[in-house]
C-alpha positions as CSV (number, residue, x, y, z in Angstrom):
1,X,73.5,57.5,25.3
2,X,75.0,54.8,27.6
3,X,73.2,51.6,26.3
4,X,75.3,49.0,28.9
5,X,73.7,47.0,31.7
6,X,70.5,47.0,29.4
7,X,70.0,43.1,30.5
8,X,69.1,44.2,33.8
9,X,64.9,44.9,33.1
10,X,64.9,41.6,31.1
11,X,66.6,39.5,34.2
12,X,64.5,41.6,36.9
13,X,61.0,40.8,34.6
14,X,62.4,37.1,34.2
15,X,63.3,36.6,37.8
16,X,59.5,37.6,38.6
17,X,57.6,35.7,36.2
18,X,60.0,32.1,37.0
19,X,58.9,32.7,41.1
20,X,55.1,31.7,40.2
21,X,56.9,28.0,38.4
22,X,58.1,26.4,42.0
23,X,55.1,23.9,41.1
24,X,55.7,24.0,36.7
25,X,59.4,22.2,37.7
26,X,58.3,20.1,34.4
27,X,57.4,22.3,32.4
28,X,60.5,24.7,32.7
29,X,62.8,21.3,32.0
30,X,60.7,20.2,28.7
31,X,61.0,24.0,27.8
32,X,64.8,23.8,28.0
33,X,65.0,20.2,26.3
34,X,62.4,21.6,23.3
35,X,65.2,24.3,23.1
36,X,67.8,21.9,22.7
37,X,66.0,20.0,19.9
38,X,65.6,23.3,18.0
39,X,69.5,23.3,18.2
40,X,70.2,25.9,21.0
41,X,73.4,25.3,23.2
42,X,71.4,24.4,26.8
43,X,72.3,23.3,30.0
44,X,72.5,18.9,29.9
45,X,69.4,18.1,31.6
46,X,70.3,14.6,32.4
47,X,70.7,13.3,35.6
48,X,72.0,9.5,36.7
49,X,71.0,7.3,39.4
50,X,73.3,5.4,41.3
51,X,73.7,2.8,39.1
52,X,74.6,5.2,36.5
53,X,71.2,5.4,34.4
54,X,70.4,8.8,33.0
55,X,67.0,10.5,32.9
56,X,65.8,13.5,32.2
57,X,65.9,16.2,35.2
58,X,63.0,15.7,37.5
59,X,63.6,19.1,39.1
60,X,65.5,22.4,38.3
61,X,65.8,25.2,40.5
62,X,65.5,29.2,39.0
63,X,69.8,29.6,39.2
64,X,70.0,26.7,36.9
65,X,67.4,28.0,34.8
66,X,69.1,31.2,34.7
67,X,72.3,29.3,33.8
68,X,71.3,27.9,30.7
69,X,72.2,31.0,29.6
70,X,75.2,32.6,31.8
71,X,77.5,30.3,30.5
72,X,80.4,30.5,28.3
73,X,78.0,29.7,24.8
74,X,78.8,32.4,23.0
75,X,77.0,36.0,22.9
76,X,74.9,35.1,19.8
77,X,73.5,31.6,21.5
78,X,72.9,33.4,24.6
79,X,70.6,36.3,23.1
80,X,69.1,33.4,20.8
81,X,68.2,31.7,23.9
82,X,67.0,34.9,25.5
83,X,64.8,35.4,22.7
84,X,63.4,32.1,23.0
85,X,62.7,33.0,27.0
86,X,60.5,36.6,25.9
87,X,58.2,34.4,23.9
88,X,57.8,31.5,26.0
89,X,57.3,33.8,29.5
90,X,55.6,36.4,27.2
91,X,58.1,38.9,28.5
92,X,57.2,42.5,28.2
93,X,61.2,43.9,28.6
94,X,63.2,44.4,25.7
95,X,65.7,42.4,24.4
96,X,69.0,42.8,26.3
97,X,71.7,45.3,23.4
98,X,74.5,43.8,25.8
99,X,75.2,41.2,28.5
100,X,78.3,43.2,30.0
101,X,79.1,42.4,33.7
102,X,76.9,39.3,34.2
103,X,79.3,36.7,36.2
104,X,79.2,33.2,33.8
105,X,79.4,29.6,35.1
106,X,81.8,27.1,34.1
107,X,79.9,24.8,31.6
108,X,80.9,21.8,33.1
109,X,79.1,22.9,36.4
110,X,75.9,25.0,35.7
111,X,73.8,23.2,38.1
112,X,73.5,24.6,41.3
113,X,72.4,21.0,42.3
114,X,74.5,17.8,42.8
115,X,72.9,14.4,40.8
116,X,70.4,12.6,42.0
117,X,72.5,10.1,43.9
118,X,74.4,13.0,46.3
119,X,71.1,15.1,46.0
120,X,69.2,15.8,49.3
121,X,65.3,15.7,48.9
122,X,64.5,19.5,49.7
123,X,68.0,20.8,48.0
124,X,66.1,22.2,45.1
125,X,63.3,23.5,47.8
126,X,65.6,25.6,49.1
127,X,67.4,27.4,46.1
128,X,63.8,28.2,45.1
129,X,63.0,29.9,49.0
130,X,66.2,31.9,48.6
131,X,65.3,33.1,45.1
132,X,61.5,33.5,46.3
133,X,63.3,35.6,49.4
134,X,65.7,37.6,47.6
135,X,62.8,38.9,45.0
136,X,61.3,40.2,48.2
137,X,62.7,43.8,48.3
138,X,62.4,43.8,52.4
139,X,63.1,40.3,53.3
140,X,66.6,40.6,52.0
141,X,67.7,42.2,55.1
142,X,66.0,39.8,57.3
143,X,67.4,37.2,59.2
144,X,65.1,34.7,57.4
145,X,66.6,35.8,54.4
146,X,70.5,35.1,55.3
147,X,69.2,31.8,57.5
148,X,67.8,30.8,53.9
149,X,71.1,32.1,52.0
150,X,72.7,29.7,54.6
151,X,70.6,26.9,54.2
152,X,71.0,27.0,50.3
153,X,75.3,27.1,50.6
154,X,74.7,23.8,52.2
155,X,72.9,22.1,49.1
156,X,76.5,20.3,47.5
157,X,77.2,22.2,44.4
158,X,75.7,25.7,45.7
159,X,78.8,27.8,46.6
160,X,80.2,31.2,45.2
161,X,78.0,30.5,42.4
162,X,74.7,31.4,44.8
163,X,76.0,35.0,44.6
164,X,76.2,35.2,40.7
165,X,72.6,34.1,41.0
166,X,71.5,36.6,43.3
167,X,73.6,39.0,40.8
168,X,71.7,37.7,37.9
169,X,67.9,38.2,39.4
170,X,68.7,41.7,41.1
């Protein structure tokens, strides 16, 4: 029996569940950062003014999310990290046996954000309409849909990396 691909139901249950948590930005972030505390290899969360403060994320957007853990970590942090994401999202899907052919980001740009001080208000609001959009199995062929696809390459740090996302959530 072929067992590859089997992160596919695990990503596609993910992907639906993070839609409803547009509004739970927070919560997501202190999820990640309780992670980190624990000892898992995440995504830095912290973000710098212009004067070159750091603080904790205020927003994160469902590619980041899903970039904490298509990096280059390491197989073994990734699935622990995955394991963490079933419990906390109470997903039904099976743990993934492999994560062959899933496109990684460079660690030293998994945000598909820029900081605070190059970051547009409503750059975060539109990674989460394209996500929201590409979940919709009809929408994707709309015009709306590649208007929104547009509208989210123009957030600076969103580039080929959009399509890795899209890869990721379906």
């Amino acid at each position: 029996m072929d067992r590859n691909f089997t992160w596919q139901p695990f990503y596609h249950e993910l992907a639906n569940e993070l839609i409803r948590w547009e509004n739970r930005q927070q919560e997501l972030i202190s999820f990640l950062e309780e992670l980190r505390t624990q000892g898992f290899v995440i995504t830095p969360l912290h973000d710098k003014d212009r004067d070159g403060a750091r603080f904790l994320l205020n927003e994160i957007d469902p590619f980041t999310f899903f970039g904490v853990f298509n990096r280059r970590i390491g197989y073994v942090q990734r699935l622990a990290i995955l394991r963490q994401v079933k419990v906390y999202f109470k997903l039904q899907s099976e743990l993934p046996e492999d994560l062959d052919g899933i496109p990684l980001l460079n660690n030293m740009k998994s945000w598909f954000f820029s900081g605070q001080s190059s970051r547009r208000a409503h750059d975060v609001g539109k990674l989460w309409r394209v996500f929201q959009m590409a979940l919709a199995e009809k929408t994707r062929e709309a015009p709306a849909f590649a208007q929104a696809c547009d509208d989210a390459l123009t957030v600076k740090q969103t580039n080929v990396n959009l399509t890795m996302g899209l890869f990721w959530i379906r």
